[in-house]
C-alpha positions as CSV (number, residue, x, y, z in Angstrom):
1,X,117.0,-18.8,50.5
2,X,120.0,-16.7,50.3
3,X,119.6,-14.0,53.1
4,X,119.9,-15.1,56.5
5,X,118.2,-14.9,58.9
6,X,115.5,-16.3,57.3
7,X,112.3,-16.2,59.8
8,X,108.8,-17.5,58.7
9,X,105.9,-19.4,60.3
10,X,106.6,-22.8,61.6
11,X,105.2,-25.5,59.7
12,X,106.4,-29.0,58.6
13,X,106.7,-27.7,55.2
14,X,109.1,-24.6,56.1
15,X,110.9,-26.4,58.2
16,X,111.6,-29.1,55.7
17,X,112.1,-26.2,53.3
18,X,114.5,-24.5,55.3
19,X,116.8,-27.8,56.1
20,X,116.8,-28.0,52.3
21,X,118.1,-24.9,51.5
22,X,121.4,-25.5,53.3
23,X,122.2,-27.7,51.3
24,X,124.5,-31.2,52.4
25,X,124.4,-30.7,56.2
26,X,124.6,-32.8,59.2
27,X,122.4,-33.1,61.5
28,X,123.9,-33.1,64.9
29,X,120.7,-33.1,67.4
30,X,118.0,-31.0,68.9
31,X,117.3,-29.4,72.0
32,X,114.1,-28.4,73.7
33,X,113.4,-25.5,76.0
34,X,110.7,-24.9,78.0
35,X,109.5,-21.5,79.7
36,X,113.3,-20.7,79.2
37,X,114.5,-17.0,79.8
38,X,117.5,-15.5,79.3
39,X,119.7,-12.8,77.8
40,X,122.2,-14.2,75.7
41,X,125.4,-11.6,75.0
42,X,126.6,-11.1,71.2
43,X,128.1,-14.5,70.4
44,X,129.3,-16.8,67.3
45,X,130.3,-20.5,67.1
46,X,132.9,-22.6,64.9
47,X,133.8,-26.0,64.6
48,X,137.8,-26.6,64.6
49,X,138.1,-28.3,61.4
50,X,136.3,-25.0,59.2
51,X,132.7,-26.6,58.9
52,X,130.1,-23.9,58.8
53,X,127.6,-24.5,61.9
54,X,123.8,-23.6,61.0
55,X,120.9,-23.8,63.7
56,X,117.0,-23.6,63.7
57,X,115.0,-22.6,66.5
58,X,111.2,-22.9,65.8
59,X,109.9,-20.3,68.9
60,X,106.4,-21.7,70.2
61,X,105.5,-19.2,72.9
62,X,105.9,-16.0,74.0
63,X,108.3,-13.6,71.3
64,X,112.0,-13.2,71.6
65,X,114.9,-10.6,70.4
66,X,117.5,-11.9,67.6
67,X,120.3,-9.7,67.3
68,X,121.9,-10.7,63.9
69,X,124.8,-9.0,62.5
70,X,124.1,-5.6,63.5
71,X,120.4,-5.9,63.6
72,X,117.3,-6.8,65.1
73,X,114.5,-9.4,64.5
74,X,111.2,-10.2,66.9
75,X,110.3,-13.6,67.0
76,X,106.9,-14.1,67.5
77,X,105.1,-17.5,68.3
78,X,104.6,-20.3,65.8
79,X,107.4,-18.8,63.7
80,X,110.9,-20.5,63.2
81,X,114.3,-18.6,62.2
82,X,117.1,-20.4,60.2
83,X,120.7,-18.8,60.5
84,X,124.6,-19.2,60.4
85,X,125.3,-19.7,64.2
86,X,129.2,-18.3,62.8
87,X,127.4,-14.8,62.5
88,X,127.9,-13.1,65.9
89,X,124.2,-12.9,67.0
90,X,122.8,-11.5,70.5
91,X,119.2,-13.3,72.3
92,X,117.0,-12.4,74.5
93,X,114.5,-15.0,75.0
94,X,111.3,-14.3,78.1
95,X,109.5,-17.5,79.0
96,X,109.7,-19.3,75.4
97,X,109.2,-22.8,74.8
98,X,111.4,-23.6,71.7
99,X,112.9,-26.7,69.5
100,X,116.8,-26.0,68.3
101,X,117.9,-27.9,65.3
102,X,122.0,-28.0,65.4
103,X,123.6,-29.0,61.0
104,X,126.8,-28.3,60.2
105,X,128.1,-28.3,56.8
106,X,131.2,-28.1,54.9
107,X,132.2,-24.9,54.3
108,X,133.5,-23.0,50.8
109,X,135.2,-20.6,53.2
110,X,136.5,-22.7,56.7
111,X,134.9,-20.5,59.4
112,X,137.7,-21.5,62.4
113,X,137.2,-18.2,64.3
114,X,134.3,-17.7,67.6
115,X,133.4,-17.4,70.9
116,X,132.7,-20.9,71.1
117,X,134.2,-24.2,69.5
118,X,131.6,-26.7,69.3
119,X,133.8,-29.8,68.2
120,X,132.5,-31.3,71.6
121,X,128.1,-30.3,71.1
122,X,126.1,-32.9,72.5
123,X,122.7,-33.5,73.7
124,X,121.1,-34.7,76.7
């Protein structure tokens, strides 16, 4: 998997086959949502020391608008998207129930530029 974002239908074995196409990463946590809705502005993310932070979001109701780069995505239910949270990216999310995934991995390139450092991410 070498394009990102990479979006296909959820399933144990894509996620599992997603996770291992980052390579040596980190899990840091997971989040759920439920019935969340929101519009989420063109944003990135970094870590201070130049890891490279990567999220999945598996999507279970309802679709939602990924803005990636400079283009956009639909993501329906039952479908999960893997991407570089360092790419600035733009949501907007209407009454989905979701599952984030937050890695981070070291990175050939440091990333140390974003909107948002998140040395500090943590999970409730």
């Amino acid at each position: 998997m070498n394009a990102f974002p990479s979006i296909t239908q959820s399933s144990d074995s894509a996620l599992k086959h997603c996770i291992e196409s980052l390579g040596e990463i980190v899990f840091l946590g997971k989040e759920t949502r439920t019935n969340h809705t929101a519009i989420y502005p063109m944003h990135n993310r970094f870590f201070s020391n130049g890891d490279r932070p990567w999220v999945i979001l598996v999507n279970f109701k309802n679709t939602m608008k990924l803005t990636y780069g400079d283009k956009e995505y639909t993501i329906h239910e039952n479908e999960l998207v893997c991407f570089d949270d360092n790419i600035p990216h733009a949501w907007e999310m209407n009454g989905n129930d979701m599952t984030i995934y937050y890695y981070r991995a070291k990175s050939a390139v440091p990333v140390t530029q974003g909107t948002y450092c998140i040395d500090e991410l943590s999970f409730s």
